[in-house]
N, C-alpha and C positions, 0 to 999 in steps of 0.2 A: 511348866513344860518348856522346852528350851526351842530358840530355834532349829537344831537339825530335827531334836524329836518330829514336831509339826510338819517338818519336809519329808519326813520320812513316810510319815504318818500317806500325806500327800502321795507321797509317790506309791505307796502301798495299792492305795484307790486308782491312782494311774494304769497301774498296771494289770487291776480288777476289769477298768469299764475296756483296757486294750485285750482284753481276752485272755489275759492269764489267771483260770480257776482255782487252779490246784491251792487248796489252803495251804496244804504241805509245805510248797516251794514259797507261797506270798510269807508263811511264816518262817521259812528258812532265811530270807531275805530282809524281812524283819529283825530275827535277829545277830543277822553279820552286819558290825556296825562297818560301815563302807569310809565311813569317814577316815581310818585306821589306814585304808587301801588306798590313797590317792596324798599327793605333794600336800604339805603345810599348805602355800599358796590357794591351792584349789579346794582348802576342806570345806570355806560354805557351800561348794557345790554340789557337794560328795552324794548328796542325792536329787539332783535335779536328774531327767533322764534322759541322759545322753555321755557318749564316752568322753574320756578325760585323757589327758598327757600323762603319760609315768616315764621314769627316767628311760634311755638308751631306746630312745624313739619310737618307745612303745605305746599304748594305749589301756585306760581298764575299759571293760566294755560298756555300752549301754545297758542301764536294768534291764531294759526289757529284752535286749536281746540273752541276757544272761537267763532271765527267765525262760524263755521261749526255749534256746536252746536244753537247758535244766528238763523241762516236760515234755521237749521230743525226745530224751533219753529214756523215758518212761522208768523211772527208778524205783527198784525198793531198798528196802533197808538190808537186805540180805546180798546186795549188787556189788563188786570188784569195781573197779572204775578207774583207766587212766586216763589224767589228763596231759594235752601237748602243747605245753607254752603255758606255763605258771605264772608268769606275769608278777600283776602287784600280788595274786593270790587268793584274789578275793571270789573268783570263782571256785577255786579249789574251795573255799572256808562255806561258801554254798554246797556243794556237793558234798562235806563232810556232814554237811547237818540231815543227811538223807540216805547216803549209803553205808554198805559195813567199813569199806577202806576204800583213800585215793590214792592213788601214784600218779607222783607228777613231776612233769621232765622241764627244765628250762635250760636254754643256752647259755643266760647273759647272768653269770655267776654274781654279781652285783645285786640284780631282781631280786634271787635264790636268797641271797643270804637278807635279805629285806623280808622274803614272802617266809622265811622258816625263822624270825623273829616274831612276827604278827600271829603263826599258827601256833608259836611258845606262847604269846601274850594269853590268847583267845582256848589254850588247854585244847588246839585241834592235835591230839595228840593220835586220829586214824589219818592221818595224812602225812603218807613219805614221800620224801621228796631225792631229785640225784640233778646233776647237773650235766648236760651231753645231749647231743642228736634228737630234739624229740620227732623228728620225723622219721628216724629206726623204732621209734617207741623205743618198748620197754620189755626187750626179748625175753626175759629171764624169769618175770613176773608173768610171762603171757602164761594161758590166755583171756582174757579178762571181757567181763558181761557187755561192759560199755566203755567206750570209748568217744572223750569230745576234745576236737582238733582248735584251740583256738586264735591262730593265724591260716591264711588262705594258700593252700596247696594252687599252683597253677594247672593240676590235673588231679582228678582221683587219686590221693595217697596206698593205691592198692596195697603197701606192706605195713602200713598201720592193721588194715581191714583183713589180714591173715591174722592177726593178732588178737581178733576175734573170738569168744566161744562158738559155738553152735546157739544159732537163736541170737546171738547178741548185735545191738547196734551201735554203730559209728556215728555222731554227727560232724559235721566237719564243714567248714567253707570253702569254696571252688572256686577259682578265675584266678584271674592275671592280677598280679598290683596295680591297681588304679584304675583297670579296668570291671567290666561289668563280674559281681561274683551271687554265685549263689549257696546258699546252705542248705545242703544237702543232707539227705538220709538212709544209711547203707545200712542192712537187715544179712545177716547170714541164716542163710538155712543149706547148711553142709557145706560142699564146696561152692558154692552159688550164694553170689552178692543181690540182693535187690537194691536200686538206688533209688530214689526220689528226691528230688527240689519242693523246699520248703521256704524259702523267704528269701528274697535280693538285698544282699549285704554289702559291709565294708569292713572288710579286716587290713591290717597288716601283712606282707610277707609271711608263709610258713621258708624257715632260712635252714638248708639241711647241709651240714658236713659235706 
């Protein structure tokens, strides 16, 4: 067994005893090899849990918030799913191993053409991807079951959350840059949003057009 195996393995159990059940998601996490998503420099860390530096000042996220977030979407395999801010991608390559199809938007065209070589490598071939506004979403494909925002709106992105099905939810992180945020949980039932706050975070800027 190699060193990342055993780290992996570790972090797997980590993220067991920190309250993430769902076999589902610990096995979808299992197996996107994360090490793939993150700088040369930083691959022994690739599974410690905690977020990491990617290029154009970005971050991949912490497992376990990738986790956490993943099971507040309450997914099945029959679920639409956009995602906002693809990043290194490696959340999309979670979500792909769980729903029928991702979309997912990124601004920093650099990331994109990074995050849409690793989803060639890895044959994630339910995950499309564009480059532009993810905080207009993704009009054209709307309306879609789930949607997870993964940099911080300094207010409720309410035109993501129109983007919505009926029944579907949003996660998404809240606050200011460097200030207090929270991740929150938006539920449509018709024209009516239900929100809730689910866990004090740290993202990046969500950065819109």
């Amino acid at each position: 067994m190699s060193d990342l195996d055993a780290k992996k393995i570790q972090l797997i159990m980590d993220l067991r005893r920190e309250g993430i059940g769902d076999l589902s998601i610990l096995n979808a996490i299992e197996r996107v090899p994360r090490e793939l998503f993150v700088p040369e420099t930083f691959r022994e860390h690739a599974y410690d849990n905690r977020a990491l530096p990617i290029p154009s000042g970005q971050t991949i996220s912490q497992p376990y918030v990738v986790a956490y977030m993943t099971a507040a979407l309450e997914l099945t395999d029959r679920h639409k799913v956009l995602e906002v801010g693809t990043g290194s991608g490696y959340q999309a390559a979670v979500l792909a191993k769980l729903c029928r199809r991702v979309y997912t938007v990124e601004r920093h065209m650099d990331l994109l053409r990074e995050a849409r070589a690793r989803f060639e490598q890895l044959d994630l071939h339910t995950i499309v991807s564009r480059h532009g506004d993810g905080a207009a979403g993704w009009p054209e494909q709307a309306p879609f079951d789930r949607i997870i925002v993964t940099a911080a709106a300094p207010e409720t992105p309410n035109k993501l959350a129109e983007q919505l099905a009926d029944g579907g939810i949003m996660i998404a992180p809240v606050g200011p840059d460097g200030g207090h945020q929270w991740l929150v949980r938006i539920k449509r039932d018709g024209d009516r949003f239900e929100t809730s706050e689910l866990l004090s975070v740290r993202f990046v800027p969500l950065v819109s057009e």
